[in-house]
NUDONU-332713 format. One record per residue (C-alpha): residue number from 1; x, y, z. Coordinates in steps of 0.001 Angstrom, whole numbers. Example, Ala and Ser with C-alpha at 12.3 -4.5 7.8 and 13.67 -1.06 7.14 Angstrom:
<pts>
[1,[12300,-4500,7800]]
[2,[13670,-1060,7140]]
</pts>
This chain:
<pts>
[1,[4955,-17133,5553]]
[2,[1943,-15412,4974]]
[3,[-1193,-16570,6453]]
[4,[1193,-17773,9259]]
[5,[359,-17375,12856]]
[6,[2732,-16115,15383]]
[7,[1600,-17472,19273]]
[8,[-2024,-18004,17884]]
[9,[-2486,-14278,17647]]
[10,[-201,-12432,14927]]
[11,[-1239,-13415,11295]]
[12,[586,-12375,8737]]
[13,[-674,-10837,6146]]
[14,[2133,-9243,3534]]
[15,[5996,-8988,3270]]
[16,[7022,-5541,3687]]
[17,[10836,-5526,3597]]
[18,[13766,-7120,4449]]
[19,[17284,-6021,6468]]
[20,[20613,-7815,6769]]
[21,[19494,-9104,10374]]
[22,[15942,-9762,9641]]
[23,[12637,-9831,7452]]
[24,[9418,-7575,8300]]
[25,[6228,-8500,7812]]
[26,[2589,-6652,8210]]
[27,[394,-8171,10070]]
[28,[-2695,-8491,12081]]
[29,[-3376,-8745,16351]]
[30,[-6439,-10899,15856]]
[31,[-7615,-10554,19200]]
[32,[-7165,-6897,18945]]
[33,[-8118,-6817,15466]]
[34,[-5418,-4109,14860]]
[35,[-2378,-3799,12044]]
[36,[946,-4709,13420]]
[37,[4797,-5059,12497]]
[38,[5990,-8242,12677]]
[39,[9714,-8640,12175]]
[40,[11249,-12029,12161]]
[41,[14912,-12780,12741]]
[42,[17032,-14535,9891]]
[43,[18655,-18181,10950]]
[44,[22179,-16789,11463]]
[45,[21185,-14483,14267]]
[46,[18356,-17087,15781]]
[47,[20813,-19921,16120]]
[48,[23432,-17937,18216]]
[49,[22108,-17742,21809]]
[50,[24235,-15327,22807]]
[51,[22675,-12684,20030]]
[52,[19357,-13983,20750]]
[53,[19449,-13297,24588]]
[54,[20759,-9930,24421]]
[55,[18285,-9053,21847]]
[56,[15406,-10515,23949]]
[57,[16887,-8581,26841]]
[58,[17262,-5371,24918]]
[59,[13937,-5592,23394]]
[60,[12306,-6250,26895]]
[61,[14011,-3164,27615]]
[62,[12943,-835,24905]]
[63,[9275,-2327,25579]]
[64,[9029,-296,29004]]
[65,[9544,2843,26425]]
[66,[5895,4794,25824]]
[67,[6280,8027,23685]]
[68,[4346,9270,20304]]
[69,[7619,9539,18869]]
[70,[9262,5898,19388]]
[71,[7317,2936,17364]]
[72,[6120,595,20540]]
[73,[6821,-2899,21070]]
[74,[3697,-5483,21568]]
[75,[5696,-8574,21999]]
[76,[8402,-10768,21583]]
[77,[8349,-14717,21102]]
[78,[9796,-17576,19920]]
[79,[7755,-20546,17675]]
[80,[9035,-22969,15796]]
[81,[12795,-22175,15701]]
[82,[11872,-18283,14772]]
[83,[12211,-15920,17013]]
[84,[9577,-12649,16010]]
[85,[9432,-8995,17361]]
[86,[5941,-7472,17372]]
[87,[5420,-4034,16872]]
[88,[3611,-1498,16136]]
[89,[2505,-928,12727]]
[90,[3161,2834,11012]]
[91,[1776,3412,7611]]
[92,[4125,5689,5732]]
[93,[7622,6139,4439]]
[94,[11442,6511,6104]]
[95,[13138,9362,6555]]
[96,[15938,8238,3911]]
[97,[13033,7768,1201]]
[98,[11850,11395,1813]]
[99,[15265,13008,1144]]
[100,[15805,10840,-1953]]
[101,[12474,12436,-3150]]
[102,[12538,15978,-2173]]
[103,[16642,16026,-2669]]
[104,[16701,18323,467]]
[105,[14338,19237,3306]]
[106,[13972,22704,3812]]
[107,[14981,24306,7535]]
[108,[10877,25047,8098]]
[109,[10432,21447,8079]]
[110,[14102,19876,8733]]
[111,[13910,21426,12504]]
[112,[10834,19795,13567]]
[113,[11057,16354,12041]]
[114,[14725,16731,14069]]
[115,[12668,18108,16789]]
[116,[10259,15112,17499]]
[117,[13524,12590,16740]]
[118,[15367,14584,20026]]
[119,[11552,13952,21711]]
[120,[12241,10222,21709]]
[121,[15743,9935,22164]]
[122,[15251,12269,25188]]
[123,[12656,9754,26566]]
[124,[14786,7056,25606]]
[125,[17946,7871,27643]]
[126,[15897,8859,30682]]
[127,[15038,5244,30687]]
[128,[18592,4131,30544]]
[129,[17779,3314,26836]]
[130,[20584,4528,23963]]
[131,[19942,3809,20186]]
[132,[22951,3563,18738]]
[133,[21652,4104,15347]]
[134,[20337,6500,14471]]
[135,[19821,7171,10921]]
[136,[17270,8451,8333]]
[137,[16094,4490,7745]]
[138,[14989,3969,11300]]
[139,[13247,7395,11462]]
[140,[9323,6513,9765]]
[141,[7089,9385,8723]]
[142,[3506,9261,8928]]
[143,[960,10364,6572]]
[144,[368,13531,8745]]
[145,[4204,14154,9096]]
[146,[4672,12187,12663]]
[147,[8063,11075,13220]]
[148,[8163,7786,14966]]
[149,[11712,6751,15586]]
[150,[11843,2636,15257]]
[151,[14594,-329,16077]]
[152,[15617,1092,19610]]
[153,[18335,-1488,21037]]
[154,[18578,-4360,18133]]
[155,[20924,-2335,16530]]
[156,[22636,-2730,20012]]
[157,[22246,-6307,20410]]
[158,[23447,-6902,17086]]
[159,[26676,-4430,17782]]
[160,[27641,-6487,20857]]
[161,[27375,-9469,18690]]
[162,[29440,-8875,15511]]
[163,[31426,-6146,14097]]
[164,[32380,-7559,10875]]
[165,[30724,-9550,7532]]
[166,[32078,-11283,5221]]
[167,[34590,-8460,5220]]
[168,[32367,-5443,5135]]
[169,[31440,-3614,8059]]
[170,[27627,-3963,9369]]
[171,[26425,-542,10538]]
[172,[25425,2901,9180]]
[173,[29196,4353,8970]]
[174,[27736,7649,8125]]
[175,[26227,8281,11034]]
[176,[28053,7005,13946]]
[177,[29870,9183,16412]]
[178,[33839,9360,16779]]
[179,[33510,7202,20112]]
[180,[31719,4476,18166]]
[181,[34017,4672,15394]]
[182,[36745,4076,17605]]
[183,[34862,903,19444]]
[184,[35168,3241,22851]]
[185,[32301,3148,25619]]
[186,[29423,4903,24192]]
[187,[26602,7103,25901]]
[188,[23381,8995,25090]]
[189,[25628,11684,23364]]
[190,[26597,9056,20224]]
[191,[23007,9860,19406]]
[192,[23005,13222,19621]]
[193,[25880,13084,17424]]
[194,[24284,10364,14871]]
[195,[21146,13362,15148]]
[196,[23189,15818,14155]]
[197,[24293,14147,10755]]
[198,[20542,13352,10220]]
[199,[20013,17032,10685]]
[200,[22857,17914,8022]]
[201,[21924,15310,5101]]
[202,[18642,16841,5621]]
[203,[19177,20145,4993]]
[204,[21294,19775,2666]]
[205,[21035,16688,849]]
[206,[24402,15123,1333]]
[207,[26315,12865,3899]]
[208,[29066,15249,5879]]
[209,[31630,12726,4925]]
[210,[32087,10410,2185]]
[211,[34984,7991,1222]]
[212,[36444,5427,-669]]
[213,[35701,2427,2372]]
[214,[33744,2651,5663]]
[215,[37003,2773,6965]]
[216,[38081,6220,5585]]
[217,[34608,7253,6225]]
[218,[35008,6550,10477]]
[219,[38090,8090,10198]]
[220,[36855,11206,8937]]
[221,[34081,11287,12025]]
[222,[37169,11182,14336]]
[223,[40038,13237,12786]]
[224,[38242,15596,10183]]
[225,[35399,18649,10039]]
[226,[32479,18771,8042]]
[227,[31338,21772,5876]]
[228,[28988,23533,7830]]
[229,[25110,23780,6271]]
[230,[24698,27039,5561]]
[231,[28248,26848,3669]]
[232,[26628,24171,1372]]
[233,[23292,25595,1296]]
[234,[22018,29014,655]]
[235,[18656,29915,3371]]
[236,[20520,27713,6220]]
[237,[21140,30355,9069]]
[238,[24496,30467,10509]]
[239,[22764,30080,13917]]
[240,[21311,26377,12869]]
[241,[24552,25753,11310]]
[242,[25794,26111,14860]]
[243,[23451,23900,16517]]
[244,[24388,20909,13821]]
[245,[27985,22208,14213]]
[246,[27617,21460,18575]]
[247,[25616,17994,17853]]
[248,[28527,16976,15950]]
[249,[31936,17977,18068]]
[250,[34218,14810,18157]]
[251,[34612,15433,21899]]
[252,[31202,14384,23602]]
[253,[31898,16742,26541]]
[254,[31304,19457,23787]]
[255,[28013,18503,22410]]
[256,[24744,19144,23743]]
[257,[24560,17345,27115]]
[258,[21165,16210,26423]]
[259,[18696,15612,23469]]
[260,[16025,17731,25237]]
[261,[18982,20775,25345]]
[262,[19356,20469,21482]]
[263,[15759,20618,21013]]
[264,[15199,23783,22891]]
[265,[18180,25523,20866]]
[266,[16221,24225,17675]]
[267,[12498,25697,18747]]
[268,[14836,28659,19331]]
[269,[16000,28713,15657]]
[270,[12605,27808,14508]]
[271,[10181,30495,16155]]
[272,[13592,33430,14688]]
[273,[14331,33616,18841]]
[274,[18025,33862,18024]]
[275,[19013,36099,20419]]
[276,[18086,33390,23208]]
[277,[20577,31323,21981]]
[278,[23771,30685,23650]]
[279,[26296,29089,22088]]
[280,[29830,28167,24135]]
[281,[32921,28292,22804]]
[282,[34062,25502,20552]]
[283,[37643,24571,19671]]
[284,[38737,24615,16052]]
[285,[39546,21112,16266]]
[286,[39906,18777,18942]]
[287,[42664,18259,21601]]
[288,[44787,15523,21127]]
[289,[43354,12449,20771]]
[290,[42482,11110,24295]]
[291,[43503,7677,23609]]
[292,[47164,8921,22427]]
[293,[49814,7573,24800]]
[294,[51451,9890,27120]]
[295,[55171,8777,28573]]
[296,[56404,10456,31784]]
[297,[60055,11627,32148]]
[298,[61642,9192,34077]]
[299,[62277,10687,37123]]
[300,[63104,8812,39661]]
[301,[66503,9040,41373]]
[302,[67015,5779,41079]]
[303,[67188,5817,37516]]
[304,[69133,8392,37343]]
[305,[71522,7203,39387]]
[306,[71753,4268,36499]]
[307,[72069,6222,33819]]
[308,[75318,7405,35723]]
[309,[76311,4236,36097]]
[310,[76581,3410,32333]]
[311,[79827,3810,30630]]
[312,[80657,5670,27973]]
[313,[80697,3257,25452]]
[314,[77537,1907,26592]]
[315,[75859,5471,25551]]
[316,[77457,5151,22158]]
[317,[75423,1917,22172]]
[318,[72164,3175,23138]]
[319,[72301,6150,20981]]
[320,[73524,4195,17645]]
[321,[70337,1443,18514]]
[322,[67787,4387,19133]]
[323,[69008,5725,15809]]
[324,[68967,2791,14142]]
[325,[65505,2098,15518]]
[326,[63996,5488,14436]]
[327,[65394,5032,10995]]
[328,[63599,1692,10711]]
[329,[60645,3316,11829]]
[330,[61027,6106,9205]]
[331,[61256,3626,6244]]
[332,[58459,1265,7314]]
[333,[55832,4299,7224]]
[334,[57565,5664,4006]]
[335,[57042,2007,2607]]
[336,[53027,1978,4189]]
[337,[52606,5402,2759]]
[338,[53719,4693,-850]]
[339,[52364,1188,-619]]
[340,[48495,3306,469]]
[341,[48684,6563,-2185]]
[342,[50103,4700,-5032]]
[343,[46962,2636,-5854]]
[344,[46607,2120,-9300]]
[345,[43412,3653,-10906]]
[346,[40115,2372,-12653]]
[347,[37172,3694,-14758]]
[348,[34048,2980,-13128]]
[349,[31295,847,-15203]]
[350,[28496,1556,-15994]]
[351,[25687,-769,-13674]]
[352,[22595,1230,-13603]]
[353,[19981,-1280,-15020]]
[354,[22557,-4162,-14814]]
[355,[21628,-7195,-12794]]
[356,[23100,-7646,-9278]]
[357,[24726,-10932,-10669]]
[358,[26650,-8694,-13483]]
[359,[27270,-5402,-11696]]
[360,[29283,-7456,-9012]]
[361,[31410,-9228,-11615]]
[362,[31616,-5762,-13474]]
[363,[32781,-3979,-10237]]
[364,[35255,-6284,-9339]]
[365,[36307,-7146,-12855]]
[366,[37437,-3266,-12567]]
[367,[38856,-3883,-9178]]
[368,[36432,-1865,-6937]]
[369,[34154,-2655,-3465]]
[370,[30775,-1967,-3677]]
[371,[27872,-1595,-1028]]
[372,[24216,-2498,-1234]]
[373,[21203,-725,-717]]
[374,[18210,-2407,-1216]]
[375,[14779,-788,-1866]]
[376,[11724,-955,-3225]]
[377,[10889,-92,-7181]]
[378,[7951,123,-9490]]
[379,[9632,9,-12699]]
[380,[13263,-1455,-12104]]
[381,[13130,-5345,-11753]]
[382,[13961,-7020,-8493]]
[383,[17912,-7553,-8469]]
[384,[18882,-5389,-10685]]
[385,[20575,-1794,-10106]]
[386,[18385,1299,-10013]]
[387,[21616,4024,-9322]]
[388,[25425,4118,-8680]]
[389,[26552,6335,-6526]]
[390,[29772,7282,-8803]]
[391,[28750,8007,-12370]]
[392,[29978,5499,-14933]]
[393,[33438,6273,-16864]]
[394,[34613,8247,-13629]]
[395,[38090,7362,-12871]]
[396,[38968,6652,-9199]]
[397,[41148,4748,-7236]]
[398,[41373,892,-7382]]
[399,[39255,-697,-4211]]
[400,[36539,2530,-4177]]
[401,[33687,1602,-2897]]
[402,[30490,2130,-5427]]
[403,[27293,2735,-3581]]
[404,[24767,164,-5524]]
[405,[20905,931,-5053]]
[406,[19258,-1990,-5809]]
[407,[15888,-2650,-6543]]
[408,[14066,-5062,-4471]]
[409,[11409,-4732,-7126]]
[410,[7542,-3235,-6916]]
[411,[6303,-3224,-2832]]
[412,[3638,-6479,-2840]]
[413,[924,-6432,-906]]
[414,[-2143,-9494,-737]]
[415,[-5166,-9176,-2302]]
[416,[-8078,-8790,98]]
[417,[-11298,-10950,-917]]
[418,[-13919,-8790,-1546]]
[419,[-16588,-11146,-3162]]
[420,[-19979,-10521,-1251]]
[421,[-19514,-6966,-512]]
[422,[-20739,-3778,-1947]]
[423,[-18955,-1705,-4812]]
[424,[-17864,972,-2312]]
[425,[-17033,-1681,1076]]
[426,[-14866,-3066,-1980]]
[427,[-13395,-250,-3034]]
[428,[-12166,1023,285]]
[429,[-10921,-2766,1124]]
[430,[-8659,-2448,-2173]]
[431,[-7576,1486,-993]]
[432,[-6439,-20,2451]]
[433,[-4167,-2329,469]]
[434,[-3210,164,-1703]]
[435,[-4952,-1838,-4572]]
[436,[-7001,564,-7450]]
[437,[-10161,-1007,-8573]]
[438,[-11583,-1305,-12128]]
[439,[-15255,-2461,-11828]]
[440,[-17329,-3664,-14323]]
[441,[-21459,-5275,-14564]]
[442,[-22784,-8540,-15570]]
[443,[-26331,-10572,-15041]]
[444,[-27057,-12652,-12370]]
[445,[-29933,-14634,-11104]]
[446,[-28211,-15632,-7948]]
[447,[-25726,-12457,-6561]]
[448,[-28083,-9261,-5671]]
[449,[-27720,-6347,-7591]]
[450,[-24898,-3873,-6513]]
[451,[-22513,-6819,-5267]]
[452,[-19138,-7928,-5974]]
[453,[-19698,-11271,-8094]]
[454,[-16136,-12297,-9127]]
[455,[-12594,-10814,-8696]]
[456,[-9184,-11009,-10361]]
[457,[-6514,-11300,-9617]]
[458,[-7744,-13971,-6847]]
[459,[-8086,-13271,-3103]]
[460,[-4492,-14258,-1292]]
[461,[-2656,-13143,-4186]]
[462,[794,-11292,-3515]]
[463,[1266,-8118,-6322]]
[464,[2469,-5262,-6796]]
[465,[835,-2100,-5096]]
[466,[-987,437,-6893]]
[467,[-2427,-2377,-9173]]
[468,[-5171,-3302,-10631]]
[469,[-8233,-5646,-9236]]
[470,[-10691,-5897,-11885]]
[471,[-14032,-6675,-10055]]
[472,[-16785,-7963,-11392]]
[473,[-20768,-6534,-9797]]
[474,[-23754,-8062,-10150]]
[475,[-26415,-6073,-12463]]
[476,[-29367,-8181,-11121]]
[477,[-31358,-10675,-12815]]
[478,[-31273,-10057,-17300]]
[479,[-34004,-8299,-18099]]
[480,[-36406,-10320,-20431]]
[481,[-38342,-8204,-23096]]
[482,[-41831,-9315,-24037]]
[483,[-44262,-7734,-27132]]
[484,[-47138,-6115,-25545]]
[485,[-50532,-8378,-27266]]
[486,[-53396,-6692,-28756]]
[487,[-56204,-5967,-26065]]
[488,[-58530,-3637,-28424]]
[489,[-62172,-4825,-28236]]
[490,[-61213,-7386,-25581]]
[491,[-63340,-7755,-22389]]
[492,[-61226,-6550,-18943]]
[493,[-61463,-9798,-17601]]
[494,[-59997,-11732,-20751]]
[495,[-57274,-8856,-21263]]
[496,[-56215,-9129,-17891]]
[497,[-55999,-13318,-17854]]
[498,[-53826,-12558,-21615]]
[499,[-51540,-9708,-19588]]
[500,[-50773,-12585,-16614]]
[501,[-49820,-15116,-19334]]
[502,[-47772,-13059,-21127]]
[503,[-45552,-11919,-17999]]
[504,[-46812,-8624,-17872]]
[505,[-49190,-6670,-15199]]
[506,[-52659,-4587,-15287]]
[507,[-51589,-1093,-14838]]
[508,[-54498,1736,-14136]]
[509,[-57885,1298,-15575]]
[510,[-59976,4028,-16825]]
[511,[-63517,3712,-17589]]
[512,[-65588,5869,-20110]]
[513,[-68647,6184,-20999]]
[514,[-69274,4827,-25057]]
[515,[-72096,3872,-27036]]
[516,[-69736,2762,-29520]]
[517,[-68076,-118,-27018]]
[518,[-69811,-2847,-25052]]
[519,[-69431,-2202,-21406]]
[520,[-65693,-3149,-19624]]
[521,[-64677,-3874,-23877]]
[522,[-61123,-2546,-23870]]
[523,[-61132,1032,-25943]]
[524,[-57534,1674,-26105]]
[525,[-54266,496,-24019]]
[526,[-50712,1891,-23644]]
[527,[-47995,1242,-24493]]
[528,[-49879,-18,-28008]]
[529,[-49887,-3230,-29301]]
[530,[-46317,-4922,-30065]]
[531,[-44117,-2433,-28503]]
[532,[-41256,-4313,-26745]]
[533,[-41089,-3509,-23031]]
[534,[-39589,-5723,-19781]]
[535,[-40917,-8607,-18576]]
[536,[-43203,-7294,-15397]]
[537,[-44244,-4024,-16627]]
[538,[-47866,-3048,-16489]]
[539,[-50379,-1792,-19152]]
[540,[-52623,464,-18819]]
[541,[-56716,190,-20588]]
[542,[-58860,2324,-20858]]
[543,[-62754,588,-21440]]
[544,[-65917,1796,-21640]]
[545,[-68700,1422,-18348]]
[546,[-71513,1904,-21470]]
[547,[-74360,1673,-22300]]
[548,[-72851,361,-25285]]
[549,[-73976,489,-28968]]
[550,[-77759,-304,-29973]]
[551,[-78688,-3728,-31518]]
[552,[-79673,-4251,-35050]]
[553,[-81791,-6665,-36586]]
[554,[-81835,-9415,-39289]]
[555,[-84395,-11984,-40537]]
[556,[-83154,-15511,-40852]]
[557,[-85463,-17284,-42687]]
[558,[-84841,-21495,-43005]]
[559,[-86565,-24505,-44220]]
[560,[-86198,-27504,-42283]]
[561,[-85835,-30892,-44943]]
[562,[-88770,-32784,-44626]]
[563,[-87089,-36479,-44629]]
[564,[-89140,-37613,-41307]]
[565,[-86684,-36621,-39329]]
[566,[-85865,-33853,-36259]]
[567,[-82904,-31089,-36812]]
[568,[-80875,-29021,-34616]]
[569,[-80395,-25463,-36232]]
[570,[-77951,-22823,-34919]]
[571,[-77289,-19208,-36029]]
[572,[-74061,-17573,-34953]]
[573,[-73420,-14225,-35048]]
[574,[-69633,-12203,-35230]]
[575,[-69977,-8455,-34837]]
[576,[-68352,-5741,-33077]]
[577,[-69648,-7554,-29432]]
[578,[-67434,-10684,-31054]]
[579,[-68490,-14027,-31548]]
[580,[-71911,-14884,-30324]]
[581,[-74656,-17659,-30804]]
[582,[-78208,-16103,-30678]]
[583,[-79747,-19228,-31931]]
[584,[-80098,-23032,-31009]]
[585,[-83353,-24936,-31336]]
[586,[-84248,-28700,-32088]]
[587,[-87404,-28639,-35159]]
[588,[-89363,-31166,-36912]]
[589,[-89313,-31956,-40341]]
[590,[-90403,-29576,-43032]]
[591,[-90872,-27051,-40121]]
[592,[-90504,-23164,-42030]]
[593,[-88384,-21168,-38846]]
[594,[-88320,-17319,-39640]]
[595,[-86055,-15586,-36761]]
[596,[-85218,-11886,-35948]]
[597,[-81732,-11928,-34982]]
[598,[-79047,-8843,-33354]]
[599,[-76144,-7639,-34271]]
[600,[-73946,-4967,-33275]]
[601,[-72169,-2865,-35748]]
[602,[-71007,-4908,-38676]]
[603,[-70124,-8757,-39361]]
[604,[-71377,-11861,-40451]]
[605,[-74514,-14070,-39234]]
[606,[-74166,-18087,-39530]]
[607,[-76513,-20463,-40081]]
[608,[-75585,-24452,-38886]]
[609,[-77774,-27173,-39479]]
[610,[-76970,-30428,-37306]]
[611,[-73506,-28642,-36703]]
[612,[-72703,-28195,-40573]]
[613,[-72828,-24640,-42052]]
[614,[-75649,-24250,-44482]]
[615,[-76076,-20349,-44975]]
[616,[-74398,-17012,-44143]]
[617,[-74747,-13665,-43869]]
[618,[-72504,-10271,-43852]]
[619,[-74198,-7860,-42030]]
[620,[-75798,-4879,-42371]]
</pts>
């Protein structure tokens, strides 16, 4: 599915989760260019046209809903036999997860979380909109502690639908109200209810009631009474106590008539106004239950005028079958009482890091139910059991239900492509996908310096969050190192031309006056001859601008041959100045040539007759 586009707008872009009715995706509103929730229906539910049109209807309905509190719906649609909800996307965690971490919430920040929940519920039902299930896995908190209460009406839809699956009951038990739990017409007060018990598990880290089925446990919400908070937990005030204890009478005409009514008792509690607070009289328990059948005395003269009628023996009759009848009655609930409290009992196994596959035939190798809550894990493998809600070697009752948390392994996400971009656009592009970055520097000749080169793992890649993208930046073009040449005594010009060819630049020139050095000779350079430095990097000379050292002079004296023919002599002189010819003349035979020559400091003079060396010289 991912990379998948939903009515040529909604991309997908990672799995986040999944539920019993349906899988939820992230993904992206191209033409907004904004993240979004995109949850898709499983095939069960999208082949049955009944569920599908009351959840289009419901979720039509639910749309018209605008609040800060309630997670809005963008769109619904249908493409290519799946039928998607688009909503909006909240980065965070749900209320359930936050308990689990912090064990319990503390009043100063129970009330208002349970504040802003009554803030959308209270919108909700003044749109003609009730929930229905409300519970701490629909509630999402934001990173700045914003409650945004999601899945208004599908839990509805899916309600109407089915009750029942596979044998186990589909719902959150735990939290619905007596009226729900006894399949009776249901209002906006079943919320304030399921509210309530949000309210109590969050201060005090437990479920009101518990029990060995969901059965047991709805028939605790209608026949039996909770400890109140500030029983279980010391810091509760009696007076909050009181406002969970109202939010959760079995009688709806006792509770709060309206969300926004609970939420200005809470403020009250929160800001210490206690005094403001007026409480009504509750009942101990409930009057009888209202769906108990009452029969009327048979009054009617006419009946009575039967029963005078009827012989004697004819009472005998009646009374010996009534009696009969009520004894038969007697012995069939003595016989469903025994056959329900003598349950035979077994130890409970121990499943924590077991596989779902053998913690199932564990649990019912021992004879005991089992529910499944699935979640996400860094370290526990996918399908296998993080924690059981009834410690191992416990004994309880045959058929006990055994809470199973099971990991749905570490929370993927897809690895963004972040070749081409900087080290810090990629860094932020791996933080928004909750991706850490490990970068590292090679050459290149091709990527500029300072850019993202390479990546791994690849772009489009599903892992786990909070790993590890090693990415590769370019370090620029590999620097090539070159041995500065030897400049000394060179002219500028030839220095230079040697510099160009060796890769390397002119840097500052500084002239100085020498009568030691030929004018522009090269006097000294820096860095000094074969130091290793990087190809491009300049040297700097410093020559002289004269006048330069004073000749010297030396007599060559030579004797042409005299064999009748002419001769080409050449003297050559290498000093201090460098190589130099002074001399080149054609003579005649036996012609006696006697020639001052210069030099400059010390060297050699060369004499060359017809190109062949025939006398030399060190001089002085």
């Amino acid at each position: 599915m991912i990379g998948k586009k939903f009515g040529n707008r909604y991309e997908i872009i990672e799995k986040l989760g999944s539920g019993g009715m349906s899988i939820v995706y992230k993904g992206l509103d191209t033409l907004l260019n904004r993240l979004v929730t995109i949850k898709v229906l499983r095939e069960q539910y999208a082949s049955d046209e009944d569920f599908v049109r009351r959840f289009q209807r419901e979720a039509q309905s639910v749309a018209s809903l605008s609040h800060i509190n309630i997670v809005s719906i963008f769109d619904v649609g249908f493409e290519e036999n799946l039928h998607y909800l688009v909503m909006e996307f909240v980065e965070g965690q749900n209320l359930k997860e936050y308990i689990r971490e912090k064990g319990k919430v503390s009043p100063k920040e129970a009330v208002p979380i349970t504040m802003q929940i009554l803030d959308a519920l209270q919108h909700a039902h003044e749109h003609g909109v009730v929930h229905r299930d409300i519970k701490p896995h629909n509630i999402l908190l934001t990173k700045d502690n914003r409650v945004k209460v999601t899945d208004f009406g599908i839990a509805r839809a899916a309600s109407e639908t089915t009750v029942t699956y596979t044998g186990t009951i589909v719902g959150s038990v735990h939290y619905i109200s007596p009226e729900q739990a006894k399949g009776s017409v249901i209002g906006a007060r079943a919320d304030i209810y399921a509210a309530g018990v949000v309210l109590y598990e969050m201060l005090t880290g437990q479920l009101p009631f518990t029990g060995e089925s969901p059965i047991a446990v709805a028939l605790q919400h209608i026949q039996s009474e909770p400890e109140m908070p500030h029983e279980v937990v010391e810091g509760v005030s009696f007076e909050l106590s009181q406002v969970v204890r109202r939010a959760m009478q079995k009688n709806p005409d006792y509770r709060y008539e309206s969300a926004r009514e609970m939420r200005a008792d809470l403020e009250k509690v929160h800001s210490g106004r206690f005094h403001e607070i007026n409480f009504p009289q509750l009942p101990d328990e409930d009057a009888r239950d209202e769906d108990t059948a009452r029969i009327p005395l048979l009054r009617d003269k006419e009946q009575q005028k039967k029963r005078k009628r009827l012989k004697p023996h004819s009472k005998w009759i009646i009374g010996g079958s009534a009696l009969l009848a009520f004894l038969l009655v007697v012995l069939a609930v003595f016989l469903l009482t025994r056959s329900l409290f003598d349950v035979a009992e077994a130890m409970v196994p121990p499943v924590e890091g077991e596989s779902l596959e053998d913690a199932q035939a564990q649990l019912k190798a021992a004879g005991l139910e089992f529910t499944i809550d699935r979640t996400f894990h860094d370290t526990v493998k996918k399908d296998y059991i993080i924690s059981q809600s009834i410690p191992a070697g416990q004994v309880v009752k045959k058929n006990r239900v055994i809470d199973l948390e099971v990991s749905d392994g570490p929370k993927l996400t897809t690895v963004p492509n972040v070749k081409g971009k900087s080290r810090r656009e990629a860094e932020l592009e791996l933080e928004n996908h909750k991706l850490k970055a490990e970068f590292s520097e090679e050459f290149s000749n091709d990527v500029p310096q300072g850019t993202v080169i390479s990546q791994q793992p690849s772009a489009g890649d599903e892992v786990p969050e909070k790993s590890t993208v090693n990415v590769v930046l370019s370090a620029g073009v590999e620097p090539k190192y070159i041995t500065v040449p030897d400049l000394y005594k060179m002219l500028l010009e030839k220095a230079e031309e040697l510099l160009k060819e060796k890769g390397l630049e002119l840097g500052n020139v500084k002239q100085k006056d020498s009568t030691e050095y030929f004018t522009w000779q090269v006097m000294s350079q820096k860095p000094e001859k074969g130091t290793l430095v990087l190809e491009g990097d300049t040297v700097d000379l410093e020559v002289s601008q004269g006048p330069g050292p004073m000749a010297d002079i030396v007599r060559v004296t030579y004797q042409i041959t005299d064999d009748g023919k002419e001769h080409r002599l050449q003297v050559v002189v290498e000093d201090s100045q460098g190589e130099h010819e002074e001399y080149d003349r054609i003579h005649q035979p036996g012609e006696l040539i006697v020639q001052d020559i210069p030099f400059y400091g010390s060297g050699k003079v060369s004499v060359y007759l017809d190109g062949e060396y025939v006398l030399g010289q060190d001089v002085p």
